[in-house]
N, C-alpha and C positions, 0 to 999 in steps of 0.2 A: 673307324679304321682299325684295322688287327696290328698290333704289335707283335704279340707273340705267338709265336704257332707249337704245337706237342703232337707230334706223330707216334702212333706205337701201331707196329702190326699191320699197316697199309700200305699195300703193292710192294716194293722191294725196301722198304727201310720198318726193320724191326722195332728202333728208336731213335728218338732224335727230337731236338728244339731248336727252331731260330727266333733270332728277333727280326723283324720289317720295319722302315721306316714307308714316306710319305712315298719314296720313291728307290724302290729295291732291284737290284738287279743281281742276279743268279748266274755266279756265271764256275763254268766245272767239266768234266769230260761226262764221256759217255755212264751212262746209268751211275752217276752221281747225286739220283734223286731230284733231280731239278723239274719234270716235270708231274712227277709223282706228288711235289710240293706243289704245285698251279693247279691239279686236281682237284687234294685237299680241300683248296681254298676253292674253288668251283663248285663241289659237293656243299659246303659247310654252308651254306644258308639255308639251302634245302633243295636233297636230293632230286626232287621229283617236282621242282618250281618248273616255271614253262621260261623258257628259253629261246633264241631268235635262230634256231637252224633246222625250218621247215619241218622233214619227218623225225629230224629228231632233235625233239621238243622238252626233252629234260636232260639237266645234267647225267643222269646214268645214261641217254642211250648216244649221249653225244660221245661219252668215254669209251664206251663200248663200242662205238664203229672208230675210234681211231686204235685200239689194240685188238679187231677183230684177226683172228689167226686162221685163216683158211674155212672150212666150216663150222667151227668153235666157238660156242656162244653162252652168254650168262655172263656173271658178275663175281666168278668164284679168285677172279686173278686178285681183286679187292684187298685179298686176305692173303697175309706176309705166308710163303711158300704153299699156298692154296691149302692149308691147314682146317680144317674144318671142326677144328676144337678150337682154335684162337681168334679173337674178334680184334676188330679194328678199330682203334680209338682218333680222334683227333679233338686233343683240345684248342681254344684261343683264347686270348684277352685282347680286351681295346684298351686304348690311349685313357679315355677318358671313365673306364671302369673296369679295376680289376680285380674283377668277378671273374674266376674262370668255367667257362663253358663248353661244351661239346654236343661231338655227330659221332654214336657209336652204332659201330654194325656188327650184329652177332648172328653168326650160320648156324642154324639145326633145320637139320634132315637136307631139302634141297631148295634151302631159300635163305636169303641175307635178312634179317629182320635191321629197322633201322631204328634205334632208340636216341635219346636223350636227357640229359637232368630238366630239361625243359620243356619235357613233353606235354604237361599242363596248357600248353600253349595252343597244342594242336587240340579243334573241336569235336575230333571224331578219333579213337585210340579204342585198338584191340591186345587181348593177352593170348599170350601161347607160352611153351615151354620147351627150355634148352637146354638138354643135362638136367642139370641140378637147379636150373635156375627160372622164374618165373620172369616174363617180359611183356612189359607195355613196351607196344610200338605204335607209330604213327604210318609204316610204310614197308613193303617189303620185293624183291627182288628175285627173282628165282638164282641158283648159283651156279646151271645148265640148260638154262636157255632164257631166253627174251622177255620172258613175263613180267611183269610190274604190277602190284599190286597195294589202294588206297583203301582204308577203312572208311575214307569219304575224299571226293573231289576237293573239298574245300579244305584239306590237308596240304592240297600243292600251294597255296597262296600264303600260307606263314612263314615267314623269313626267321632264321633264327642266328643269323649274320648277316651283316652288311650283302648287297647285294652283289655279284660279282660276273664277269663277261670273260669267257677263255676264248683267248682268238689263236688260231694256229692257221696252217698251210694246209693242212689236211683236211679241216674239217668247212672253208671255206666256200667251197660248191654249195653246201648244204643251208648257206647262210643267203646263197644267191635264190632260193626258193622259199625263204622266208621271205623275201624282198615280192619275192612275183607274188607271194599270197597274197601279202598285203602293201600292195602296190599304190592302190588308189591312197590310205593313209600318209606315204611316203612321199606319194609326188604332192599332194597339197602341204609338203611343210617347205620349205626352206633350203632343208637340208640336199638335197640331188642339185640345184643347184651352188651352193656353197663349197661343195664337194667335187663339183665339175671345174669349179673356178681354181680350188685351192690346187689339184692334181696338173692344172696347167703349166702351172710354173717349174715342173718339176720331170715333163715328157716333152714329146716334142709335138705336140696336139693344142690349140685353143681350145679347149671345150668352155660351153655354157650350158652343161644342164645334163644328166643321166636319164636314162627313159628306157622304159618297156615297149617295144613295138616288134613289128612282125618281120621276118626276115626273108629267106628264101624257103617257099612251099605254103609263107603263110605261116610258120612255126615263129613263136618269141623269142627274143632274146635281148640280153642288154646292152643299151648302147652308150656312147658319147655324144653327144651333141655339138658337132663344131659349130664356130662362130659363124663358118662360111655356108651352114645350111647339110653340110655333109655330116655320116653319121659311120665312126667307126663302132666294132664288137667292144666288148673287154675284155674278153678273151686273146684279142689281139691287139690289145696295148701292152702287152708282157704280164707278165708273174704278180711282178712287183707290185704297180701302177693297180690290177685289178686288186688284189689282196686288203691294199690300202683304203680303195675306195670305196670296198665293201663291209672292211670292216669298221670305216670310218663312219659308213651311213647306219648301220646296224650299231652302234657305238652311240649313234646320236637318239635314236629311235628308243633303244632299251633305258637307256642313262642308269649304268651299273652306276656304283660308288667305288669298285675294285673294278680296275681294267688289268688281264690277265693277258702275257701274252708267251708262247711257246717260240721258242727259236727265231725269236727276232730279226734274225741279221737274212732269212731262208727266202732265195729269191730277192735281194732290197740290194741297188745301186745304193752307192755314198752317197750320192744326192737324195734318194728319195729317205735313205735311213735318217741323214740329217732334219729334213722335214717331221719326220717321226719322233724323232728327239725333241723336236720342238713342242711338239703337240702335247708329249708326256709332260713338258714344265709346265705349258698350259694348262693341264687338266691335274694337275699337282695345286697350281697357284689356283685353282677353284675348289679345294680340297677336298680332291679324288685322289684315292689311292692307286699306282701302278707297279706292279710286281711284274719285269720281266725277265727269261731265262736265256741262256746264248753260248754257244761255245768260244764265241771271237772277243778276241779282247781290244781288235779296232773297234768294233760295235757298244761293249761298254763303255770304252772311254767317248766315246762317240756322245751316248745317253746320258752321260756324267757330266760332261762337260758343259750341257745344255741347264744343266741341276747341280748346282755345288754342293746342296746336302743329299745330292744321291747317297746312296751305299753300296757297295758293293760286297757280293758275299758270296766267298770261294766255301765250295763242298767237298768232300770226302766221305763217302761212301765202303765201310770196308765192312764186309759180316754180317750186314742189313744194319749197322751203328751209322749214322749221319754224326759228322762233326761238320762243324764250317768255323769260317774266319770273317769276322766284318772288317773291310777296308774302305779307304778314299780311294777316288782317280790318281792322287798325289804319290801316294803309297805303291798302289797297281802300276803305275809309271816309273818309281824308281826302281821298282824288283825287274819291270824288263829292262830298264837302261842296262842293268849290273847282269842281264843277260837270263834271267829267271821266267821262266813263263810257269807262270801259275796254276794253269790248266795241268803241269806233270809235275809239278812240285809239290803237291797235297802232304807229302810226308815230312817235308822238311816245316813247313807253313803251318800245319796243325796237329 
């Protein structure tokens, strides 16, 4: 598990340090770094590992179509004010050895090189030069367009953190094509049914089971399996209900060690968010790590309540500096009773 995280230089926070527990949640206004932190930790096992959302099959290009800007493409945002003399650091330590380690990305000409103190690790490393400086890399990235570039395939398969899974709302389609790929894998386990069963209690559908079949024209799509033989979309059990089910199956399929989640509360009734809270204790008490981010502060205490050694951890953002605050639910509870919301409060708080 990562304890502590060191940011310099990546996406909009210049500098900055947190700590994480078993079960962290993030919570802060708009570009308060919150989900620039779930990145980090997405990136940091390895860049270019293969990943559960179909075409895009690494952390860089799953990042890259959630900040794509109209025709604008590459990886040059990476880099704190697209500065193209300053590289991007993220260190971290675990729990149970603190050894600190990192994912550094340095730009010369029109490519992100990606290094590490750990580079050794990787079986296949090329040098180039930046300025002044000489780099072993294991991986590179164009900082203008799409490109991706391994000195050998069998570079994507060494982790150099904990393995990690970023589920968001946006990137969640892409996840449902991971599914149709490999479909026959998924329907022989367990899990499409367990997932059919658990989502019941929680919509207004019995289902027994998810499934890929054909729809109208003969085109696939995914379905619910009711008890009574009838079979709704998931597209039309709402937002929520799909989100869940998808990433709960792709969740069970990958079995990160960090479940990563962006905006938690986006699209999620109190009922089905509750369920969700539940699942984070469970996947805690089997010692999984879950870092998730959220503006709402019914939604944290929601998550907290389900986890009494949650944490909760208020940001501030000012100048690309990251400060934060670690709190309880207890804490976060009595600054709203006394009329304090936390989310505008950053100056008084930290």
């Amino acid at each position: 598990m990562i304890r502590n995280l060191k940011i310099r230089n990546f996406r909009g926070i210049k500098e900055g340090e947190i700590e994480l527990d078993n079960l962290t949640i993030i919570l802060g206004g708009n570009n308060a770094g919150k989900t620039a932190i779930l990145e980090s930790l997405f990136l940091l096992p390895n860049p270019f590992r293969e990943v559960p959302y179909g075409a895009l099959n690494t952390p860089l290009t799953t990042i890259h179509e959630i900040h794509k800007t109209l025709d604008s493409s590459g990886w040059a945002f990476f880099i704190y004010k697209y500065d193209s003399k300053t590289k991007a650091e993220i260190y971290w330590k675990s729990k149970s050895d603190n050894a600190e380690r990192n994912l550094i990305m340095i730009p010369s000409g029109n490519s992100l090189f990606f290094t590490t103190k750990d580079i050794n690790k990787f079986p296949s490393r090329s040098n180039t030069r930046a300025g002044n400086l000489n780099i072993t890399y294991f991986g590179f990235a164009d900082l203008s367009d799409t490109n991706l570039g391994l000195p050998s395939s069998q570079n994507k398969n060494i982790l150099l953190a904990p393995n990690s899974l970023l589920i968001s709302s946006e990137i969640i389609k892409f996840a449902e094509r991971y599914m149709y790929t490999n479909w026959v894998t998924i329907a022989n386990t367990k899990t499409p049914v367990e997932v059919a069963r658990d989502i019941s209690k929680y919509i207004w559908e019995d289902l027994v089971n998810i499934t890929i079949e054909p729809y109208l024209g003969g085109k696939l799509s995914i379905f619910g399996l009711a008890k009574d033989g009838s079979r709704i979309r998931l597209g039309d059990l709402g937002s929520g209900a799909q989100i869940y089910i998808i990433s709960k199956i792709i969740h069970e399929m990958y079995d990160p060690e960090i479940l990563l989640w962006d905006d938690i509360e986006a699209h999620m009734n109190p009922k089905l968010l509750s369920r969700i809270s539940e699942w984070f204790a469970e996947l805690v008490e089997k010692g999984k790590q879950v870092i998730v981010t959220t503006h709402s502060l019914e939604a944290a205490n929601m998550i907290s309540s389900f986890n009494s050694n949650a944490s909760i951890l208020l940001l501030k953002l000012k100048d690309g500096i990251l400060e934060s605050k670690k709190m309880k639910s207890e804490e976060l509870e009595e600054l709203s009773l006394a009329g304090i919301d936390v989310r505008t409060a950053e100056g008084i708080l930290l």
